[in-house]
VOPA-380686 format. One line per field, with one value per residue (C-alpha): residue number from 0; x, y, z. Coordinates in nm, 4 decimals, decimal comma, padded with zeros to 6 digits. Example, Ala and Ser with C-alpha at 12.3 -4.5 7.8 and 13.67 -1.06 7.14 Angstrom:
<rs>
num: (0 / 1)
east: (01,2300 / 01,3670)
north: (-00,4500 / -00,1060)
up: (00,7800 / 00,7140)
</rs>
This chain:
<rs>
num: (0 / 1 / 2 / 3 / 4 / 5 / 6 / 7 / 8 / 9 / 10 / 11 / 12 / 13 / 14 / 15 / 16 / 17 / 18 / 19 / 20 / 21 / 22 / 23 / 24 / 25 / 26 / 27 / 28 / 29 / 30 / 31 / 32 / 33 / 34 / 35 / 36 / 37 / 38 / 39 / 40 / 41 / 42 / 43 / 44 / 45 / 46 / 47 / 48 / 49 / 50 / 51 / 52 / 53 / 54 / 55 / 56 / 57 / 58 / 59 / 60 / 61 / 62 / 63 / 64 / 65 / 66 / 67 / 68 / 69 / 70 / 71 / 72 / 73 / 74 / 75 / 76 / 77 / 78 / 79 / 80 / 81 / 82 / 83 / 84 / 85 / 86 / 87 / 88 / 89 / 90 / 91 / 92 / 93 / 94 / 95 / 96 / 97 / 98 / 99 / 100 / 101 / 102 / 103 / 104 / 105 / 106 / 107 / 108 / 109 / 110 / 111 / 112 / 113 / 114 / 115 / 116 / 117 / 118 / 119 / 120 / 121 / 122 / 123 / 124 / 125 / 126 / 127 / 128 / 129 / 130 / 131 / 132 / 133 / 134 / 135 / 136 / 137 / 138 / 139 / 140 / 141 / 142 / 143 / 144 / 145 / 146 / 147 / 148 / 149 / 150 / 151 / 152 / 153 / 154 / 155 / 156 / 157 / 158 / 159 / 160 / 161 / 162 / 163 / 164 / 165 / 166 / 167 / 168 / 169 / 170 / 171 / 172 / 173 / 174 / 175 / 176 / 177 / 178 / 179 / 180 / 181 / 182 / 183 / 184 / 185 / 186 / 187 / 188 / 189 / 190 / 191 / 192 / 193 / 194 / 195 / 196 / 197 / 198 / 199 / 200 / 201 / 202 / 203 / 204 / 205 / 206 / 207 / 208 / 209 / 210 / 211 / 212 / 213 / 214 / 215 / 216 / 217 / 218 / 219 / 220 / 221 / 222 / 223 / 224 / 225 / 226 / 227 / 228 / 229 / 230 / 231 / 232 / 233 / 234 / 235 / 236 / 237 / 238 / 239 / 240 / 241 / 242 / 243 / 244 / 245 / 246 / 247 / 248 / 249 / 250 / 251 / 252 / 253 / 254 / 255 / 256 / 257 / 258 / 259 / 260 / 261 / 262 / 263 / 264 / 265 / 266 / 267 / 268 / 269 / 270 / 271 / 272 / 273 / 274 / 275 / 276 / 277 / 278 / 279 / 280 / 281 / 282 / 283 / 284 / 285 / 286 / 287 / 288 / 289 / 290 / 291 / 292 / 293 / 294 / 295 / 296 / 297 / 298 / 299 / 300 / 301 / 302 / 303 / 304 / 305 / 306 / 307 / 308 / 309 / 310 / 311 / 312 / 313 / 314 / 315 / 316 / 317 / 318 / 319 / 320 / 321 / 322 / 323 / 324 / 325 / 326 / 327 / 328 / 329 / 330 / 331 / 332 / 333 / 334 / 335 / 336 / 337 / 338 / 339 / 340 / 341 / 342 / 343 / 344 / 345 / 346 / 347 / 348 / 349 / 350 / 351 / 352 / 353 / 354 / 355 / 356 / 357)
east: (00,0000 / 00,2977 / 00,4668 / 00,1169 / 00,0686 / 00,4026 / 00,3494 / 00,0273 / 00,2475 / 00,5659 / 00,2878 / 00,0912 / 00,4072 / 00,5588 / 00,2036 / 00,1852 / 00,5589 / 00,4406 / 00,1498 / 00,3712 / 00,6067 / 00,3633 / 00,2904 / 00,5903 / 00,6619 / 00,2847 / 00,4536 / 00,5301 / 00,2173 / 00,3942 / 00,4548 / 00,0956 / 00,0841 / -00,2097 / -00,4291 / -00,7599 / -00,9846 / -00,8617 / -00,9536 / -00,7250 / -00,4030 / -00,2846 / 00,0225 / 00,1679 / 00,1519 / -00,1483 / -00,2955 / -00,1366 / -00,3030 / -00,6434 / -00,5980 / -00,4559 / -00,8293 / -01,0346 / -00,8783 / -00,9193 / -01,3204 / -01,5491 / -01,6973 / -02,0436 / -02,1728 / -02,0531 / -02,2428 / -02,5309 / -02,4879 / -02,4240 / -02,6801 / -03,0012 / -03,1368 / -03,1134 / -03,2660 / -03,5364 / -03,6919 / -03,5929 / -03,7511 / -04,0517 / -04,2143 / -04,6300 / -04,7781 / -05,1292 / -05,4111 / -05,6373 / -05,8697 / -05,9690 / -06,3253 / -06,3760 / -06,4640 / -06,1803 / -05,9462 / -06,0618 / -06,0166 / -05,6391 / -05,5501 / -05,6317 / -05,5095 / -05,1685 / -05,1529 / -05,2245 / -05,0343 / -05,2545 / -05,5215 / -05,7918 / -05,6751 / -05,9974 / -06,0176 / -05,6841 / -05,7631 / -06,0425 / -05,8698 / -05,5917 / -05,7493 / -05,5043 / -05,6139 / -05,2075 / -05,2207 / -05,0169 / -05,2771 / -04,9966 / -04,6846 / -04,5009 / -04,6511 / -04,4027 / -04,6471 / -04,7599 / -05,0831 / -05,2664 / -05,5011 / -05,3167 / -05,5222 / -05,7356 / -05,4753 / -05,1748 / -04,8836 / -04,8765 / -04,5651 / -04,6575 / -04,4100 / -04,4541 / -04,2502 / -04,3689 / -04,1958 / -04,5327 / -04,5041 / -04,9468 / -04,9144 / -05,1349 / -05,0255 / -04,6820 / -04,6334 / -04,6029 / -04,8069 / -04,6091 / -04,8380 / -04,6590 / -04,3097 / -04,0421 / -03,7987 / -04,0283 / -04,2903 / -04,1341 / -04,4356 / -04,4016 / -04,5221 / -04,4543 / -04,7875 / -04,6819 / -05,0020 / -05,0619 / -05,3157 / -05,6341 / -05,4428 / -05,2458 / -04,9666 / -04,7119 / -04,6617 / -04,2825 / -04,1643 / -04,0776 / -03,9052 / -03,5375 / -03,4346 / -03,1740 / -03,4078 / -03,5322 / -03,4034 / -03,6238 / -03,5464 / -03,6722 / -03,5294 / -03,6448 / -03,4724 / -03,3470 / -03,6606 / -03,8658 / -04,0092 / -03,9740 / -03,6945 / -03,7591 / -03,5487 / -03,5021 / -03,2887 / -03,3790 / -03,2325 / -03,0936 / -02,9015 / -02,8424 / -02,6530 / -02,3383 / -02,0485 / -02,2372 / -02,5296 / -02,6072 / -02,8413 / -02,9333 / -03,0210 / -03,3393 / -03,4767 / -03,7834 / -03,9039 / -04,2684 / -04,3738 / -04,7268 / -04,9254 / -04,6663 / -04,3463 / -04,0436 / -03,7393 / -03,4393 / -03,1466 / -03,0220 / -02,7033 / -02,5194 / -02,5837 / -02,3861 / -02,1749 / -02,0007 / -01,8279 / -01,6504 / -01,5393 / -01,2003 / -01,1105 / -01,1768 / -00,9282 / -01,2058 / -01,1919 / -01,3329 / -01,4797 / -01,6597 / -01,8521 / -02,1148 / -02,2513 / -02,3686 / -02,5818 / -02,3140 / -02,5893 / -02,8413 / -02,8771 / -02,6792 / -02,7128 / -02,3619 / -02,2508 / -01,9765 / -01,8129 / -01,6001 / -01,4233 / -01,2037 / -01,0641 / -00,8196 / -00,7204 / -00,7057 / -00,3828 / -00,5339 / -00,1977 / -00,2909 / -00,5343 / -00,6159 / -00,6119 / -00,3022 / -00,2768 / -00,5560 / -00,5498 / -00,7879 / -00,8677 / -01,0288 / -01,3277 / -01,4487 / -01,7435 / -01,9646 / -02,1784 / -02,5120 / -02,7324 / -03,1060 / -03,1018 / -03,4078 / -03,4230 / -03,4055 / -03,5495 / -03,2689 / -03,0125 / -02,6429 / -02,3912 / -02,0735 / -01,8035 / -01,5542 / -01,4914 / -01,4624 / -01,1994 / -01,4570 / -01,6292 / -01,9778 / -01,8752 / -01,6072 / -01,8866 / -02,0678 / -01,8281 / -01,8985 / -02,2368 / -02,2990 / -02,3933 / -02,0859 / -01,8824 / -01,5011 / -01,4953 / -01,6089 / -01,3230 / -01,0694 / -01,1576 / -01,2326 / -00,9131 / -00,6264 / -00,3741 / -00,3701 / -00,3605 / -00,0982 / 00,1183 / 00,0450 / 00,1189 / 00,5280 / 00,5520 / 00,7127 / 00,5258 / 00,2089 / 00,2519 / 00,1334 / -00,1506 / -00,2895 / -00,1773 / -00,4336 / -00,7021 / -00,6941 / -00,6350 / -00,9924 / -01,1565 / -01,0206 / -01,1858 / -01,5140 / -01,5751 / -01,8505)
north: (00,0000 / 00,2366 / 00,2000 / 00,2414 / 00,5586 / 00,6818 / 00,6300 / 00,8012 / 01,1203 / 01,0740 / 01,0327 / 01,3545 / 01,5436 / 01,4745 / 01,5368 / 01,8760 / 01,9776 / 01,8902 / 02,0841 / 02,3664 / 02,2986 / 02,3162 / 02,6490 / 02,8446 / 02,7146 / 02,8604 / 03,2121 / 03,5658 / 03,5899 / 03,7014 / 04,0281 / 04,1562 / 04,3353 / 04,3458 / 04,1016 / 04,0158 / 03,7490 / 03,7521 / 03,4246 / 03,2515 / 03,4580 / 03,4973 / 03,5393 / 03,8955 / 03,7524 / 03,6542 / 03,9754 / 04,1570 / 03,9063 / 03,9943 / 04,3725 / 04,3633 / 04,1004 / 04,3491 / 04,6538 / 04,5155 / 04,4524 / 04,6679 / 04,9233 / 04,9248 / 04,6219 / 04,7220 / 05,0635 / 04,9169 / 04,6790 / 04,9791 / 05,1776 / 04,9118 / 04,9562 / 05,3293 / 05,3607 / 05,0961 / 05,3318 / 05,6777 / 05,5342 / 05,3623 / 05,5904 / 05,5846 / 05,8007 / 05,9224 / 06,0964 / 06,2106 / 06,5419 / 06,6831 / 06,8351 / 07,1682 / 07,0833 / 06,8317 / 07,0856 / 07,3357 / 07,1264 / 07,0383 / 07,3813 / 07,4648 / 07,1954 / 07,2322 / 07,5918 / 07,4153 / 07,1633 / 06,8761 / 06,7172 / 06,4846 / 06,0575 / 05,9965 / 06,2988 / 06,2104 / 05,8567 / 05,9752 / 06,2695 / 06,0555 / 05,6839 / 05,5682 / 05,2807 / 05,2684 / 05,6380 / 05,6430 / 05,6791 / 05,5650 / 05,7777 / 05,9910 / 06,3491 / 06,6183 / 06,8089 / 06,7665 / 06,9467 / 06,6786 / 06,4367 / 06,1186 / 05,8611 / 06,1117 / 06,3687 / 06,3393 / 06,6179 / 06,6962 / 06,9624 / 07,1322 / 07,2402 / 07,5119 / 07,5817 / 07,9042 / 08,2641 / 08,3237 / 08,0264 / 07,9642 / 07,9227 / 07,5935 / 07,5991 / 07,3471 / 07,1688 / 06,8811 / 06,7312 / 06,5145 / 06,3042 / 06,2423 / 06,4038 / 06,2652 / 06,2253 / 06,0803 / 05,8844 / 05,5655 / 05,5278 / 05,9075 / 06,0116 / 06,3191 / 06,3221 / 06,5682 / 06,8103 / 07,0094 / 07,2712 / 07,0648 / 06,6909 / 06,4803 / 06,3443 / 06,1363 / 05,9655 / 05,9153 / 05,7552 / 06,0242 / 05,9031 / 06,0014 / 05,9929 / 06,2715 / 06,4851 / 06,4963 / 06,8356 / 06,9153 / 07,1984 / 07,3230 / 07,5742 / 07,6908 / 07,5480 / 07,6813 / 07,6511 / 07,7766 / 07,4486 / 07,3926 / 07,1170 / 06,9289 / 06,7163 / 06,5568 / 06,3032 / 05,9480 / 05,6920 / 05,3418 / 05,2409 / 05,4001 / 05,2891 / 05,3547 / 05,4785 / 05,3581 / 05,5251 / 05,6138 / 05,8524 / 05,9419 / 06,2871 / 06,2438 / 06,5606 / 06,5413 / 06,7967 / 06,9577 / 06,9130 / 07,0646 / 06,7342 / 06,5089 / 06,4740 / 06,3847 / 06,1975 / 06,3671 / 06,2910 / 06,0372 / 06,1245 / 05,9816 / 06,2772 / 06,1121 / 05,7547 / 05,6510 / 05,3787 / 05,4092 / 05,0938 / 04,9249 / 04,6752 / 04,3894 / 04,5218 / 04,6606 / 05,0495 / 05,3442 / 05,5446 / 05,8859 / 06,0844 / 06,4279 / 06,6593 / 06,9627 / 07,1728 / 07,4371 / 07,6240 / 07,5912 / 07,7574 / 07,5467 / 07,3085 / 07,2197 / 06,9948 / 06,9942 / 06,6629 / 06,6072 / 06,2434 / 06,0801 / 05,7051 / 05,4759 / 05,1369 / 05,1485 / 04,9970 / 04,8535 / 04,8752 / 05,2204 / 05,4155 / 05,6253 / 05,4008 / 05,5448 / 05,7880 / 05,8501 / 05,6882 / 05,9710 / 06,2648 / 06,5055 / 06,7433 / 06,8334 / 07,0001 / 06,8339 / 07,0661 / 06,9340 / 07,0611 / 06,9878 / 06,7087 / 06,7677 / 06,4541 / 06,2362 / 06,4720 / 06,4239 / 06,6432 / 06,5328 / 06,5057 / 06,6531 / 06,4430 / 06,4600 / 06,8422 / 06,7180 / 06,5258 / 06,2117 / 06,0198 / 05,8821 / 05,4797 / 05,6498 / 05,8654 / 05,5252 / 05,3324 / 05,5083 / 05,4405 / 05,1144 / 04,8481 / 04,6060 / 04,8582 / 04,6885 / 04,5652 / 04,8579 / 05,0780 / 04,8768 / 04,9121 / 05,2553 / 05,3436 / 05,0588 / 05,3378 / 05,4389 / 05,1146 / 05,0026 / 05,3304 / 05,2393 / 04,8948 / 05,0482 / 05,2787 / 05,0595 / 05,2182 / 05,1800 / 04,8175 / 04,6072 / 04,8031 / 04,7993 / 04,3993 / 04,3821 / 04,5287 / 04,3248 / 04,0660 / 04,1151 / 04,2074 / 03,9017 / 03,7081 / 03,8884 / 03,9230 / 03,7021)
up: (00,0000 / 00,1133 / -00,2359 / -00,3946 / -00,2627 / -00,3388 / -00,6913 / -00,6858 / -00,5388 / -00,8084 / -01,0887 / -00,9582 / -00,9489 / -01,3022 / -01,4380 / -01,2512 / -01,3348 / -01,7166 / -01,7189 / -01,6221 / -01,8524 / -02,0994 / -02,0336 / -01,9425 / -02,3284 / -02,4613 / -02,5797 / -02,4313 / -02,2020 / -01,9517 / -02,0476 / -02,0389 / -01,7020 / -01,4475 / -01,5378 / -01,2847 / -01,3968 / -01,7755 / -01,9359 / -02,1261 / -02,1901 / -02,5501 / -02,6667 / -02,8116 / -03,1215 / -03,1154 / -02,9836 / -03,2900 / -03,5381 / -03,3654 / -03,3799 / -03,7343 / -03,8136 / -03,6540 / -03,8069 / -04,1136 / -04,0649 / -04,2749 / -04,0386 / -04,1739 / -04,0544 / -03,7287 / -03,7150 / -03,8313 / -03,5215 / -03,3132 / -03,4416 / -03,4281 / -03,0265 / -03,0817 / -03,4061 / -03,3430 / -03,0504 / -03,2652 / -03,5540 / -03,4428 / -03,1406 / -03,1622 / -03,4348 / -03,3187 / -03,5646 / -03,2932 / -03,3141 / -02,9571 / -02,9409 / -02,8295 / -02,5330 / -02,4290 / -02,6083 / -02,3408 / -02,0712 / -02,1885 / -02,2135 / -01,8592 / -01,6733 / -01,9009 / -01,7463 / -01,4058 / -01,3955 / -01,3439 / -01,4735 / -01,3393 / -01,4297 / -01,5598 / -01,7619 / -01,8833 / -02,0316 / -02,1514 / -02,3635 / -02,4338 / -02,4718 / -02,2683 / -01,9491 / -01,8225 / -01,7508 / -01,4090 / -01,0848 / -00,8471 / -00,9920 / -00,7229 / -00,7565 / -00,7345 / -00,6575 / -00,3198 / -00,2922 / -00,5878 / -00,4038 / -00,4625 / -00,6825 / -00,8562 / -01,0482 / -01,2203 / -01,2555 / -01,6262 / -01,7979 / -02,0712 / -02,3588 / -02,5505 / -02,9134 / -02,9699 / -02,8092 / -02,6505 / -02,3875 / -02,3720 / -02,7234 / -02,8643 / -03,1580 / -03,1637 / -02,7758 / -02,6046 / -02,3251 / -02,0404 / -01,8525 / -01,5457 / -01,4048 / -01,6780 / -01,3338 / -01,1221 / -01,3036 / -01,4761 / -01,7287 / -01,8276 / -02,1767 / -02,4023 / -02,6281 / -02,9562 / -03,0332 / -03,3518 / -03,1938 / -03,0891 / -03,3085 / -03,1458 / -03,3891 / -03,1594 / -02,8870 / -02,7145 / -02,3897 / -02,1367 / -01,8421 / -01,7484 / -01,4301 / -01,4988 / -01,6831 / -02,0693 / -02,1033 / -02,3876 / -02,6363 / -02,9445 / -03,2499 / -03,5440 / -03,8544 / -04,1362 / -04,3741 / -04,0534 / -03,8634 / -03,5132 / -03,4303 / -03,1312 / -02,8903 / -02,5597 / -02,4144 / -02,3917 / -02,1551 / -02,2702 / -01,9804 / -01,5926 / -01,3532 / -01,1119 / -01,3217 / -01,6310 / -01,8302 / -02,1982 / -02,2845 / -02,6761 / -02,8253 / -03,0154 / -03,2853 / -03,4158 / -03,6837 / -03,7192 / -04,0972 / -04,0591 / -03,8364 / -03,9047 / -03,6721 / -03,8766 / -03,7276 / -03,8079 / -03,6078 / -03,3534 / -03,1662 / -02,8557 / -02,5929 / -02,3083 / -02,3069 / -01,9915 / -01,8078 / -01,5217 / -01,4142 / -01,5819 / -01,3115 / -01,5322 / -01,8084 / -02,0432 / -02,1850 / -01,9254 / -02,1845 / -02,1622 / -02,4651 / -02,3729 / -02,6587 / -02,6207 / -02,8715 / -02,8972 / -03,1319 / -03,4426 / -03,8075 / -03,8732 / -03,5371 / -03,4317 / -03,1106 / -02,8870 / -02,8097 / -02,5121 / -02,5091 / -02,3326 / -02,3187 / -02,0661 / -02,1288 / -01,7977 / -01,5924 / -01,3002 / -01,0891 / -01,0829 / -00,8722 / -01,1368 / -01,4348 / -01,5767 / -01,8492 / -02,1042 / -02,4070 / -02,5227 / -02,4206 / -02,6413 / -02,7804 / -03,1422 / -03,3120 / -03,5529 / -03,7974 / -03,8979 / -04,2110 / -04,3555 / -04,6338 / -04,8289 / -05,0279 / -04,6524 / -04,4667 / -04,1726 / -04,0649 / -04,1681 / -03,9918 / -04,1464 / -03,9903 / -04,1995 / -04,1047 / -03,7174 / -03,5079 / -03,5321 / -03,8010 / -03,7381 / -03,6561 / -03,3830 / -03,2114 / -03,2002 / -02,9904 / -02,7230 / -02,6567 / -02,4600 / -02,7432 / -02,6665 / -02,9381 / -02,8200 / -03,1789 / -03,3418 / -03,1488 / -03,2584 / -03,5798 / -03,6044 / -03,4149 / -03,5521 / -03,6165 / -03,2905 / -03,1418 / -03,3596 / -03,2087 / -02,8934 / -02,9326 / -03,0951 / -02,7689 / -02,5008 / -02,2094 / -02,3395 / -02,5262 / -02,2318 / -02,1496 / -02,5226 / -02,5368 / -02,1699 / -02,3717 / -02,6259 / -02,4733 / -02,2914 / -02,5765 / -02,7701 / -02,4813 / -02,4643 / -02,8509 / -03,0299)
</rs>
């Protein structure tokens, strides 16, 4: 039994000092620095073959990817074709000016049986159950105006079934999702040919360190509301302790006639041996210009006059864009893969992207 056993042990060790054999001779993996939780480690080599495949990817399909949650809501919100009697338009105008308007009234006007009875009124002084806090928008210099405005049943921070219902004097035309914890922030311009521009932010994803929130215009063309532009409006996360990229994207609208955005971006592949990530790998603003296509009836973003093409803006936002940023910024990983202080945290990237990527 003794000498049984003690072949069990020999065998265990020359299998164990094999296996480790086996992978001290597996390539130059230990190079890449500060790994936590990585998967399997790939060689140098064969991070460079993945960065050069990916760079070499054509970048539509990849937008198109990028661009399909966000479009799908922009493109697809409720169109309404609803005419308001005199008498319920009478009744919408004052409570707009109020502030408030009766539920039942509401459903009635608005045909609507998941209007909110229970949402948290801001407004302390309703009678909980029976009225609703309603915002009115108006897109006219005189601010009672009926003309072009927006009714939002329910607070858009407070009430998670909020709605922003799009009125052509007495018609309702549209019908949007309203709720955003950090505001809507809606705005409105006149364009170029004289129509009243529209937009608000919408929330896609909110959380701690990580949120992405989309800039939505919509155009008046008399009772018809035309979507004309989709833009990331903030892109963030915070968090690299994994090895993936801490990103960070916010527009502003700088100004309109023509409308033109601010963006302020910044990237780290972040070195985790470091409290503060390490250097950035970006870190950096630009203006895009945007001008009325008749023929599409969107506005156009004129990239190529900016620090950022269209499929770059797009890997910020939160749709799993790894790939998409590698391929839309190759030439600058390939420098930072050449600069010695900077190779092994570009190899630990890709080497968790590599892992990660379908």
């Amino acid at each position: 039994m003794i000498n049984r056993a003690k072949f069990i042990i020999v065998s265990l060790i020359v299998l164990i000092t094999a296996l480790i054999a086996c992978q001290n001779k597996s390539g130059n993996r230990s190079k890449v620095i500060g790994y936590k939780n990585p998967g399997i480690i790939y060689t140098e080599k064969q991070l460079e073959d993945f960065l050069d495949s990916v760079g070499n990817l054509s970048t539509q399909p990849l937008v198109s990817k990028s661009l399909f949650l966000a479009d799908s809501v922009f493109t697809h919100q409720t169109q309404i074709n609803k005419i308001l009697s005199a008498k319920s338009f009478n009744v919408l105008k004052t409570a707009a000016l109020k502030g408030s308007m009766n539920i039942a009234i509401a459903k009635e006007i608005f045909v609507d049986e998941k209007i909110d009875s229970i949402c948290k009124n801001i407004n302390t002084s309703l009678e909980h159950g029976k009225n609703i806090p309603i915002i009115f928008y108006s897109f006219d210099k005189e601010k009672t105006s009926f003309d072009e405005y927006v009714i939002c049943l329910g607070d858009p921070t407070h009430c998670s079934n909020a709605y922003l219902y799009f009125f052509k004097k007495n018609k309702i035309i549209s019908k949007h999702y309203g709720y955003n914890r950090y505001g809507i922030d809606l705005a409105y311009y006149q364009d170029i040919d004289g129509k009243t521009v529209v937009y608000y932010r919408q929330e896609f994803v909110s959380g701690s360190g990580n949120w992405w929130h989309q800039y939505f215009f919509y155009k008046f063309n008399g009772d018809i509301l035309l979507p004309v532009l989709n833009e990331l409006q903030n892109g963030n996360i915070a968090s690299g302790a994994i090895g993936n990229r801490v990103l960070w994207l916010e527009s502003f609208v700088q100004k309109t006639n023509p409308l033109t955005i601010k963006m302020v971006y910044n990237d780290q592949l972040p070195d985790t041996t470091k409290d503060d990530f390490g250097p950035m790998f970006i870190n950096d603003s630009t203006l895009v210009e945007y001008t009325w296509d008749k023929r599409s009836k969107k506005l156009i973003g004129q990239y190529k006059k900016s620090k950022l093409s269209q499929a770059q803006v797009l890997s910020y936002n939160l749709e799993d864009n790894d790939i998409l940023f590698i391929n839309t910024h190759y030439k600058k990983l390939m420098v930072s893969l050449a600069d010695k202080s900077k190779r092994n945290i570009t190899l630990k990237y890709l080497n968790f992207v590599k892992n990660h990527s379908k």
